[in-house]
N, C-alpha and C positions, 0 to 999 in steps of 0.2 A: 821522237825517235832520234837516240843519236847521230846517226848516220847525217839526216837530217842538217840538226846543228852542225855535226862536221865541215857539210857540205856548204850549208847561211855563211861558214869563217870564212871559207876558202876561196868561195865563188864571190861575195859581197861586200868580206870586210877584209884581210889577210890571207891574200893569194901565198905572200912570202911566206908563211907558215912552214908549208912545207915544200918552198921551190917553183912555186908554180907562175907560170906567164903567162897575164890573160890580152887579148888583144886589142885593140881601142875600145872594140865593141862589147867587151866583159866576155866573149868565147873562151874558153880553155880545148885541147885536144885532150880530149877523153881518156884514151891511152897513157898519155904523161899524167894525166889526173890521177888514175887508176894507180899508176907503178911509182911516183910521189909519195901520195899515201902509203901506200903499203911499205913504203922505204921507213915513213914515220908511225910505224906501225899500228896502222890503221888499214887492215885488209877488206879493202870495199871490191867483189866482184860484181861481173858486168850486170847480172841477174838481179844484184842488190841496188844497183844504179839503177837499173830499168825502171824497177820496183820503188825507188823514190819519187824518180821524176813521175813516176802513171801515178801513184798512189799519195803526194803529198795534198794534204786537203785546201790545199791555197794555191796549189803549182808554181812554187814558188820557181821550180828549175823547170828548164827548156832545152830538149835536142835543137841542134841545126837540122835541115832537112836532109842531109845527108845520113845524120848521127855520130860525124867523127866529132863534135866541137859538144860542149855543153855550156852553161852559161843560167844564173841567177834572171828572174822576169824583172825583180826590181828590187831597192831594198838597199843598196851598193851603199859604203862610208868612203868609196875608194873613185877617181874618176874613171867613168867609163861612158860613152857614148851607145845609148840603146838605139839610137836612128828611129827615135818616136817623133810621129809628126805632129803636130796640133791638131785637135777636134773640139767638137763641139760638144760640148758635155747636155746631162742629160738638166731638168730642174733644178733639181737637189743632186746633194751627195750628203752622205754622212761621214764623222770623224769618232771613232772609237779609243778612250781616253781616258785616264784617271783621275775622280774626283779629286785630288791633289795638288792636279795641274791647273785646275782651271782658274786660279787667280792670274795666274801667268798667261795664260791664253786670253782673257777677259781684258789684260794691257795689252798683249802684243798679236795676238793673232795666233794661227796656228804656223810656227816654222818648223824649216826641214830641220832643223839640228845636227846633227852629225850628220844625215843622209842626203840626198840632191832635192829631193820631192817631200810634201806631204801627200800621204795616201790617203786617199777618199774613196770610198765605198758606194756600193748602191743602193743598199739596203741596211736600216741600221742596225740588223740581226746578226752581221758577221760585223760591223764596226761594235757592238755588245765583247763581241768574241774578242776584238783586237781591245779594246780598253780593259778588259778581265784581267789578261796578260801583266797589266801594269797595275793593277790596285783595283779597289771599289770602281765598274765600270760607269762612266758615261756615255750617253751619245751627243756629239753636236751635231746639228741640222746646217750643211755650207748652202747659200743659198749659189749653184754654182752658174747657172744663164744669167744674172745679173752679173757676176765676176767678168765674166766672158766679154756679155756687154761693154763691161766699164775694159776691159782692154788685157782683161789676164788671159794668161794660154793654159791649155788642159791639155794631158796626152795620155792616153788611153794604152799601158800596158797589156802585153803579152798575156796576165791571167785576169785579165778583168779588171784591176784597180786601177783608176782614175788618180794622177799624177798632177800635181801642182807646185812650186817655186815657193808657194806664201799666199795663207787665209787670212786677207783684214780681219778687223772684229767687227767691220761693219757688216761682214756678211756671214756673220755667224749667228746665228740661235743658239742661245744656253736655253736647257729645260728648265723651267723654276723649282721641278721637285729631286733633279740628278740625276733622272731616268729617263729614256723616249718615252713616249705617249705616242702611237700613232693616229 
C-alpha cells in the first residue's frame, strides 16, 4: 500500500520530507501530519490513516492514547527514543534474511545497520516473510536466553518484534540447507 510506504518515510526515516516534527519519542501530531502531506500532495484522510494504522499487517504504526499524536512501533534510521524497557526474551527468536547476506552475517553477526535494532521475530513464519523482502529468503535461529544470559538486553516493541543492538555469530544458527526446518 502506498499510503503505507508514505507513512515508513515520514514517521521512520525522513520526517523532513515533507516538514514534519517528530518529538524525542518518534510522535507526530496527527493533524500537521495530515495537512503536511496534503500540502506535498499527498492527500491522506483521517479514514485512510485509521485504515492503515488497524489494517497494516505488521502494525507498523501506533495511535497515542488520546489519538492526537501518531508514531512508527519501530524501524526508525532517524533518532528517536521508544521508552522501551528491557525484557526477557523468550528461547529463540528468529531473523528473516537474504541468502546473499549470509557470508556477512556468518563474520559479523547480525547488525542494526542503518536502523537502531535488529528485529527478531517469534516465529520464523513471518521472519520467512521479512527475508523474502530482500532476496531468496532465509531463516536464522538467534539463540536469544543465552544472549540475555551472557549480558545482552532485549526490548519488546509495541507490535510484537523483539529488538536488539547486535546478534554475535556465536548465537546464531545458520540452516545447513537455506531454509528452516522446524
Amino acid at each position: 500500500m502506498r499510503t503505507s510506504k508514505f507513512l515508513s518515510l515520514v514517521l521512520r526515516h525522513k520526517p523532513e520530507a515533507i516538514g514534519l516534527q517528530l518529538d524525542k519519542n518518534g510522535w507526530a501530531n496527527v493533524e500537521e501530519l495530515l495537512s503536511l502531506s496534503a500540502e506535498k500532495g499527498r492527500n491522506i484522510s483521517m479514514d485512510m490513516l485509521l485504515r492503515v494504522v488497524r489494517e497494516n499487517d505488521r502494525h507498523r504504526f501506533m495511535f497515542s492514547p488520546d489519538g492526537t499524536k501518531i508514531r512508527a512501533s519501530q524501524g526508525h534510521s532517524i533518532s528517536v527514543d521508544l521508552d522501551l524497557e528491557p525484557r526477557v526474551p523468550p528461547e529463540k527468536l528468529y531473523h528473516g534474511t537474504a541468502i546473499r547476506f549470509l557470508s556477512s552475517i556468518r563474520e559479523n553477526g547480525l547488525m542494526s545497520g542503518k536502523r537502531h535494532y535488529v528485529h527478531l521475530s517469534l516465529n520464523p513464519i513471518t521472519a520467512i516473510e521479512v527475508g523474502r523482502r530482500h532476496g531468496k529468503p532465509v531463516v536464522l535461529t538467534v539463540f536469544a536466553m543465552h544472549m540475555y544470559t551472557a549480558g545482552h538486553e532485549f526490548y519488546l516493541s509495541e507490535n510484537g518484534i523483539w529488538l536488539t543492538h547486535h546478534v554475535p555469530v556465536s548465537f546464531i544458527s545458520f540452516p545447513e540447507s537455506g531454509v528452516y526446518n522446524a
